[in-house]
C-alpha positions as CSV (number, residue, x, y, z in Angstrom):
1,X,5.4,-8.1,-3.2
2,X,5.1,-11.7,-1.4
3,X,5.5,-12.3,2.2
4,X,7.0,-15.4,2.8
5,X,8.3,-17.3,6.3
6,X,10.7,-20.4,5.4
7,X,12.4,-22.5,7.4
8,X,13.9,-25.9,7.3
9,X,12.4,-29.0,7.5
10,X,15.1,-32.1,6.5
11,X,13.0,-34.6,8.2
12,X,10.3,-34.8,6.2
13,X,11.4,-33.7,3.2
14,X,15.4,-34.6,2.6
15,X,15.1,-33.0,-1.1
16,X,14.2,-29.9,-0.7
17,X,14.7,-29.1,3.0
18,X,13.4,-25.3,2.7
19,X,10.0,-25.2,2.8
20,X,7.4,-22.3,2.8
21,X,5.4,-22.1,6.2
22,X,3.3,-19.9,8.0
23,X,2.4,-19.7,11.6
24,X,4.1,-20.9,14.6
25,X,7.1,-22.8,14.1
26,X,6.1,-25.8,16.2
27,X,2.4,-26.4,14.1
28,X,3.2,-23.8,10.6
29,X,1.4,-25.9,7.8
30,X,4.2,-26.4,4.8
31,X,3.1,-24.4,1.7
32,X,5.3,-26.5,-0.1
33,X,9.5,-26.1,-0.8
34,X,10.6,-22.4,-1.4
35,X,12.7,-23.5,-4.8
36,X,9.7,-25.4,-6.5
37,X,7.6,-22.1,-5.7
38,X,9.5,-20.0,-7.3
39,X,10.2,-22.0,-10.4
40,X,6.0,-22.9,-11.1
41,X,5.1,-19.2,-10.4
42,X,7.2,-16.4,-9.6
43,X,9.7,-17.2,-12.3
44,X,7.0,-17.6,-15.5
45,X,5.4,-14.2,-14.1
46,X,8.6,-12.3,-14.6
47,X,9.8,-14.0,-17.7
48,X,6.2,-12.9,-19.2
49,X,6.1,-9.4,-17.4
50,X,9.8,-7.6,-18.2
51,X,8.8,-4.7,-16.0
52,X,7.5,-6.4,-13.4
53,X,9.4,-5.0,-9.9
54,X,9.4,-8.0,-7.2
55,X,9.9,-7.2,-3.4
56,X,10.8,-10.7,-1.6
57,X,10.0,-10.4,2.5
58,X,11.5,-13.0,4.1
59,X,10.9,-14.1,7.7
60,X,12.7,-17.0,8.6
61,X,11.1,-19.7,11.2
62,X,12.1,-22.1,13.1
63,X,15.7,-20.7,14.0
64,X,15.4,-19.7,17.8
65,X,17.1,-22.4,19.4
66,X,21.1,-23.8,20.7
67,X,21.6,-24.1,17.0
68,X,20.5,-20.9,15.9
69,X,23.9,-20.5,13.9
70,X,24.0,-23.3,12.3
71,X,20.4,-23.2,11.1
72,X,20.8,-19.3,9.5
73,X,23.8,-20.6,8.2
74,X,22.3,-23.5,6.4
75,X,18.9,-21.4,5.5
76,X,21.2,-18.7,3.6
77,X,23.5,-21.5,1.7
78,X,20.4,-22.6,0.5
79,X,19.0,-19.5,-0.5
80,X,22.4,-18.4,-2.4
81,X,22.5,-22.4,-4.2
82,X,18.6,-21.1,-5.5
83,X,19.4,-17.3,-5.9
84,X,22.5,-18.6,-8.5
85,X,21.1,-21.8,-10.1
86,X,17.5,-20.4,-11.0
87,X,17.5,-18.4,-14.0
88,X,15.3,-16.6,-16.0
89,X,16.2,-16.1,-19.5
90,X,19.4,-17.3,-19.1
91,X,20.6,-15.1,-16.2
92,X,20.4,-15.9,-13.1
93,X,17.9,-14.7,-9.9
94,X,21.3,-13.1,-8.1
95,X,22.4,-11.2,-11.1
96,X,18.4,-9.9,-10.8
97,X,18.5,-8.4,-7.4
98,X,18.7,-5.0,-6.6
99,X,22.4,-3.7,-4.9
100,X,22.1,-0.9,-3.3
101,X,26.0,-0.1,-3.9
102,X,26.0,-1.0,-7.4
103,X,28.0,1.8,-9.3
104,X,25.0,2.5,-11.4
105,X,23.6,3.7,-8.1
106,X,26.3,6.0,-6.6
107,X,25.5,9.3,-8.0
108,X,22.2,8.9,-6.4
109,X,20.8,10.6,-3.3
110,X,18.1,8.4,-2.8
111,X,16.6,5.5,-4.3
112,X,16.1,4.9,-8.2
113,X,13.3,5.1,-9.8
114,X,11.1,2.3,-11.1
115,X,11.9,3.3,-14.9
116,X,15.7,3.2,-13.5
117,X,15.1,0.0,-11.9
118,X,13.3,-1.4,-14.9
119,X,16.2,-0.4,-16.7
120,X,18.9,-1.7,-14.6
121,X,18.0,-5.2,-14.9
122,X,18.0,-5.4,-10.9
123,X,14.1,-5.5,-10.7
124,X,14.1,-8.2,-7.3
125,X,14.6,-6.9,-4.0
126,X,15.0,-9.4,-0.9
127,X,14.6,-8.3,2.1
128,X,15.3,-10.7,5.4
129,X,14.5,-10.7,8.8
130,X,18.2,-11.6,9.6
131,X,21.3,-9.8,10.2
132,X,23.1,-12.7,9.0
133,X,22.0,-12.6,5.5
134,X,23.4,-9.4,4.8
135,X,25.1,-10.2,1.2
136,X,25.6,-7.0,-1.1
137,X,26.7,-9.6,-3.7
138,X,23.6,-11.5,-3.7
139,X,21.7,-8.2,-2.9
140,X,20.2,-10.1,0.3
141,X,19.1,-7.1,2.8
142,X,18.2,-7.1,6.2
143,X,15.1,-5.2,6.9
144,X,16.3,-3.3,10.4
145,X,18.0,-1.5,8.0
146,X,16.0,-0.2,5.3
147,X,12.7,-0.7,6.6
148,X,10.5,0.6,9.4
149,X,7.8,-1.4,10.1
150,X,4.2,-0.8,12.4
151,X,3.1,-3.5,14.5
152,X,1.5,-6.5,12.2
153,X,-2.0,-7.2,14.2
154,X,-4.9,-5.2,14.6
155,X,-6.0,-2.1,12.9
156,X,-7.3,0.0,15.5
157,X,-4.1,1.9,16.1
158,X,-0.6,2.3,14.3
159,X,2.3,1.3,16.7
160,X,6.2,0.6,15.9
161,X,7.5,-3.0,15.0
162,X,10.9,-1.9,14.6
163,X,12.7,1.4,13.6
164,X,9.5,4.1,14.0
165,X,10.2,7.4,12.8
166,X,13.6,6.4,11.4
167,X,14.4,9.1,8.5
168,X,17.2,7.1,6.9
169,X,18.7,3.5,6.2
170,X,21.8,2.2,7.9
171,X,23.4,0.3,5.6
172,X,26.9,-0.5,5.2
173,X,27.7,2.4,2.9
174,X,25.0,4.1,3.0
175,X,23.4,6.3,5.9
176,X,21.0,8.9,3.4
177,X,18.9,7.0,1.8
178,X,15.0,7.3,2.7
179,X,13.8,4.6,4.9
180,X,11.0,3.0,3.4
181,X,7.6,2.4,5.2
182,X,6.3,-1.2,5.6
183,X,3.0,-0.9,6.6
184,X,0.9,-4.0,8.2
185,X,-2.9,-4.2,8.2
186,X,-3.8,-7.0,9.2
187,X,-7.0,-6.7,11.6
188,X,-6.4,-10.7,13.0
189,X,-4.0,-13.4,14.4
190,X,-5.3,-15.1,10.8
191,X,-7.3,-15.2,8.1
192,X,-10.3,-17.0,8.8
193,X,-10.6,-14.6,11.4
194,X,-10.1,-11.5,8.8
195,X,-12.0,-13.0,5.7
196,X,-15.6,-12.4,7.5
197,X,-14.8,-8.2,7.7
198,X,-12.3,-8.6,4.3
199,X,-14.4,-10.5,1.7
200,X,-18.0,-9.9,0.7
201,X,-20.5,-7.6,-0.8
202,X,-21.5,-4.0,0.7
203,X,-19.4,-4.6,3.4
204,X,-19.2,-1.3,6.2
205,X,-16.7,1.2,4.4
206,X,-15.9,-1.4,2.0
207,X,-14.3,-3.6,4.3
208,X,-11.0,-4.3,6.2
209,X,-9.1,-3.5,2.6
210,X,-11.5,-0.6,1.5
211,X,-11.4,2.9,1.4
212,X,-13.4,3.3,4.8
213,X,-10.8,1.3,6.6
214,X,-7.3,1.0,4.8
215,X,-7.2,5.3,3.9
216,X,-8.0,6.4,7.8
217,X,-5.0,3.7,8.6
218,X,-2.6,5.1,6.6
219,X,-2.9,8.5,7.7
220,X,-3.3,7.6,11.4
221,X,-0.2,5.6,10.6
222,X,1.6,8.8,9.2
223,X,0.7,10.8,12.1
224,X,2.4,7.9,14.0
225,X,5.3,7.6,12.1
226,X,6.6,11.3,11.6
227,X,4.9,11.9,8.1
228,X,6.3,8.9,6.0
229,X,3.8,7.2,3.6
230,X,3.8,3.7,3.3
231,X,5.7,2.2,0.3
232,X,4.6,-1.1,0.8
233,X,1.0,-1.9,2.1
234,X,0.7,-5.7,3.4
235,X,-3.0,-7.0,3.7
236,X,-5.1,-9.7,3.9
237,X,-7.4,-11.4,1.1
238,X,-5.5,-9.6,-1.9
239,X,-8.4,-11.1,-3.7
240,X,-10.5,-8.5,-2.6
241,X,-8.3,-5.3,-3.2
242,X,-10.2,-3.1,-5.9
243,X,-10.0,-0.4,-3.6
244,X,-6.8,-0.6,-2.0
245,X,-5.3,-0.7,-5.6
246,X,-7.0,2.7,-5.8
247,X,-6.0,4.0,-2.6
248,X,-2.1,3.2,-3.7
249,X,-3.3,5.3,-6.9
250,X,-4.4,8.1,-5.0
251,X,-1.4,8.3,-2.7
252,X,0.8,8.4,-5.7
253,X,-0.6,10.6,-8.5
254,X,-3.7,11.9,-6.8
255,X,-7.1,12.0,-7.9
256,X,-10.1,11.8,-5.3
257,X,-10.9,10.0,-2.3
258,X,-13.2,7.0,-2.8
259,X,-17.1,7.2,-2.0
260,X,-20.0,4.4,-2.6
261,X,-19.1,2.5,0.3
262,X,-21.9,1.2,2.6
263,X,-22.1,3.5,5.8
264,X,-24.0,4.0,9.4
265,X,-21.9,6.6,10.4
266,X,-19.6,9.1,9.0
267,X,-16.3,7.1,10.2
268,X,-17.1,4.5,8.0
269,X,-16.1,6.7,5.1
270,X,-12.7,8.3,3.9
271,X,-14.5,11.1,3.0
272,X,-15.9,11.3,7.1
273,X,-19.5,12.0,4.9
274,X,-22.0,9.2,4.8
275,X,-25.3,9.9,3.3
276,X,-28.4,9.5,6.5
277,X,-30.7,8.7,3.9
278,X,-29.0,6.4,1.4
279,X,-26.3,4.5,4.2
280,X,-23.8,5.5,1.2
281,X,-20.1,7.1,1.5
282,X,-20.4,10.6,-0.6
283,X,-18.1,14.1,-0.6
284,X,-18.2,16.0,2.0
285,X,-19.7,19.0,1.4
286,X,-17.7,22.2,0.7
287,X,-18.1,26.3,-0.5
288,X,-18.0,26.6,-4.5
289,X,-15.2,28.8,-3.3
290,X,-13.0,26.5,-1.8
291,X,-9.2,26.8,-2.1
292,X,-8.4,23.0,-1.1
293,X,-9.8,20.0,-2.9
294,X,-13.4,18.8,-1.3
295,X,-13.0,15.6,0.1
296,X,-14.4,12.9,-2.9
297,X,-14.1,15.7,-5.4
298,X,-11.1,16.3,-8.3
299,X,-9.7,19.3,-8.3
300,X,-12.2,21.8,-9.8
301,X,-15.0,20.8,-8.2
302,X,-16.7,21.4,-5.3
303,X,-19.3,19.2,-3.2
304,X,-22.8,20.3,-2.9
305,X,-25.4,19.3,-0.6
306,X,-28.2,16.3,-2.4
307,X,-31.5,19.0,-2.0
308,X,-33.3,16.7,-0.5
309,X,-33.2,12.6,0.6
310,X,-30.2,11.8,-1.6
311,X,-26.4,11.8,-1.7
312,X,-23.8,14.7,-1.9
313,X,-22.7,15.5,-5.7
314,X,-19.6,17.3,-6.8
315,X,-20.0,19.9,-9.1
316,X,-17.7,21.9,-11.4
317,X,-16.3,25.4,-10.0
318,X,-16.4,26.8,-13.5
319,X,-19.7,25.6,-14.0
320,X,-20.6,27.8,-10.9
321,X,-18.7,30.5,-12.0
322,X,-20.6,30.7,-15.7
323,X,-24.3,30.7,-13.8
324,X,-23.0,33.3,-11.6
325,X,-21.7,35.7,-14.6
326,X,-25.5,34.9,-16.3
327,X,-27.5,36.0,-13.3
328,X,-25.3,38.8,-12.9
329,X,-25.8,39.4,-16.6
330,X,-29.6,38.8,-16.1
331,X,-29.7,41.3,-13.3
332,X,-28.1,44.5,-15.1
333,X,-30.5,43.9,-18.5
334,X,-34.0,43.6,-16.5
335,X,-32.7,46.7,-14.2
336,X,-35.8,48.3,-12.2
337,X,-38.4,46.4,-14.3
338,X,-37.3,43.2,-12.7
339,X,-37.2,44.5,-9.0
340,X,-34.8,43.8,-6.2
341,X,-36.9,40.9,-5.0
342,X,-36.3,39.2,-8.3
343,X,-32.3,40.4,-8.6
344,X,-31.9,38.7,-5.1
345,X,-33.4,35.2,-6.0
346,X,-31.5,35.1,-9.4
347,X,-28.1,36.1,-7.5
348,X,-29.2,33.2,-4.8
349,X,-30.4,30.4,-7.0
């Protein structure tokens, strides 16, 4: 998924007015033109990755003025000229998008899946940040209508952008979908400011995009938000996203929480366990005979305290189980001539 503001900019360069910005309007450096972008990078990753699902976020600069109108107007004729002239394989970008009232589509409840997508062709989904772009045959969405969205800056809390706790989308023909969950976390106004807390070695919980931070966001944000995970996660430094990768993982198919972060406190660590001695994030500790996973263990394991200056392990319930049968087992052969002192510290051990 890219993020991208455009906006025009005919002044300085006549051919090839839309341009690929970031920041304020009045001083947003120029990233260079939006068609020359897509042709030198996102085109040759799709042409060699056939499965590859896109998601397009457009925010559109520069716009908010007398000539609003004619600005949007002349941003999306631009966008539909690229959207039909740029092809991949011989079919072009518009006949690529995803159409939410395609026929293919109506005997669904919900949304597709990504096999169905993959399937379909319709792998690219555009979503703007303007009513005005609305175009079912281009597949152009506007994002107040599918999307809800947490406020982009800071990650100390989880607040609404735009259309918080909405169940379902709004479209045209459409009013059951799910709304899907855009979720910022982004802890600065930029990224200098972020790369410092973002990018690094045995940074504190693994920094701004690492289990200690990014897992406790998401599921303050869920509290936030009526119970709706995020389906897209927006972040900074994407360089550095071992563990968010994993965190995605773990949202979607399971598995365990992440540990081996560097700690000072439990709240440093998705697990809320961080080792005293070692400064590491480890499972937190749990009964053998635990119904619910342990927090940093699979299922089937539980988490068992170090015995000394060391870090939590997680340990196999079955495992338990077996050395529980033997002492029992132990127990009933020695009988008498073992004692009850020595029947006790087996059954403890």
């Amino acid at each position: 998924a890219l993020m991208l503001d455009i906006m025009l900019n005919f002044d300085e360069y006549p051919e090839e007015p839309l341009r690929l910005v970031h920041g304020p309007s009045f001083i947003a450096p120029d990233f260079g033109g939006f068609r020359t972008t897509l042709e030198s990078n996102l085109i040759p990753f799709l042409d060699e990755n056939e499965g590859a699902i896109i998601s397009l976020f457009l925010e559109i600069r520069g716009d908010v003025s007398e000539n609003s109108a004619t600005i949007r107007a002349t941003i999306l004729e631009h966008l539909q000229e690229i959207f039909s002239s740029v092809v991949i394989n011989g079919v072009p970008l518009k006949d690529m998008t995803f159409k939410y009232d395609h026929e293919l589509w109506n005997d669904h409840e919900d949304w597709p899946k990504l096999d169905e997508i993959r399937q379909s062709g319709q792998r690219i989904f555009v979503f703007s940040d303007r009513s005005q772009f609305i175009n079912t045959e281009y597949g152009f969405m506007y994002n107040r209508q599918v999307l809800q969205e947490n406020d982009w800056e800071g990650i100390d809390v989880c607040e609404a952008r735009y259309m918080w706790r909405s169940a379902q989308v709004s479209l045209a023909s459409n009013d059951y979908w799910t709304r899907l969950f855009f979720m910022n976390h982004f802890c600065c106004g930029s990224g200098p400011e972020a790369k410092g807390d973002t990018v690094g070695l045995d940074l504190i919980g693994g920094g701004n995009n690492g289990w200690g931070s990014l897992y406790p966001r998401i599921q303050q944000c869920m509290l936030n938000n009526g119970g709706f995970k995020p389906n897209f996660i927006a972040l900074d430094w994407v360089t550095q996203s071992t563990e968010a990768k994993e965190i995605l993982d773990y949202l979607n198919f399971g598995g365990k929480l992440g540990t081996g972060q560097t700690c000072t406190e439990d709240s440093h660590c998705a697990t809320s366990s961080c080792s005293p001695a070692l400064g590491i994030c480890q499972c937190q500790q749990c009964p053998s005979d635990r119904v619910n996973v342990c927090l940093g263990c699979v299922s089937g394991q539980y988490c068992a305290p170090p015995g000394g200056e060391g870090m939590n392990t997680c340990k196999s319930t079955s495992q338990t189980q077996n050395q529980i049968d033997a002492n029992a087992d132990t127990g009933a052969d020695t009988g008498a001539d073992t004692g009850a002192d020595t029947g006790a510290d087996t059954g403890a051990d």
